[in-house]
N, C-alpha and C positions, 0 to 999 in steps of 0.2 A: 146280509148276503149269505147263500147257503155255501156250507163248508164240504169239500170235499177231501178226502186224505189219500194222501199218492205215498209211496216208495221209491223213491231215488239212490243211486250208489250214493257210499262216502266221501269219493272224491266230487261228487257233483256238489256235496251240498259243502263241501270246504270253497269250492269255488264261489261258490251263492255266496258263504260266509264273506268269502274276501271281497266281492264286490259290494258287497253293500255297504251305503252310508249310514250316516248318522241319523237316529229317527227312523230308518226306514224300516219294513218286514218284510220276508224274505217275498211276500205274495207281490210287495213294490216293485224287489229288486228282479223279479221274472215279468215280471209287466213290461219295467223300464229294458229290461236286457231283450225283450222278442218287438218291443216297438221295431214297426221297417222305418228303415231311412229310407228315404227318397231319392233317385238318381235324377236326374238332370231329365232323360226319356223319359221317365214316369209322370213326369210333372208336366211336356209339353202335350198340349189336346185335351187335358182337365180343366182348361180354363182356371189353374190357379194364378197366368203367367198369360199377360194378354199380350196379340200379335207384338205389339210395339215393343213390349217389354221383352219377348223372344229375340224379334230382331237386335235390339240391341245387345244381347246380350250375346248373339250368334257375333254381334261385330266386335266384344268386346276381346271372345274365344279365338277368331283371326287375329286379332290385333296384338296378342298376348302371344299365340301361335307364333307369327311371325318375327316378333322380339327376340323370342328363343331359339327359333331357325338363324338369324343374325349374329347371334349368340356364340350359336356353335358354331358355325362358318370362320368367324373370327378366331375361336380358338385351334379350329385346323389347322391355321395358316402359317 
């Protein structure tokens, strides 16, 4: 792979430092630190998450929802 060389402050590359593991090189631990996570939006309409599996899991988000709304109600009281 071709090597490119950057300049970054001190304190960034203390940072690099602390976050890396064991084994890893600092080009790992910028890989691993700029990967996107995924929200929950980003993922519905990509088809990684088929209708069924959406729904359910919209019913899982009510049903969990509503546990908590009981929750707290009960604690107001």
């Amino acid at each position: 792979m071709e090597e490119i060389k950057i300049s970054i402050a001190w304190d960034v590359y203390k940072v690099l430092l602390m976050e890396k593991k064991a084994k890893e090189s600092l080009d790992d631990v910028i890989l691993r630190l700029s990967a996107k996570n995924l929200c929950i939006e980003e993922v519905v309409g990509t088809q990684i998450l088929s209708r069924e599996d959406w729904d359910k899991v919209k019913l899982e988000l009510k049903r969990v929802s509503n546990l908590t709304l009981k929750k707290l109600d009960k604690e107001q009281v």
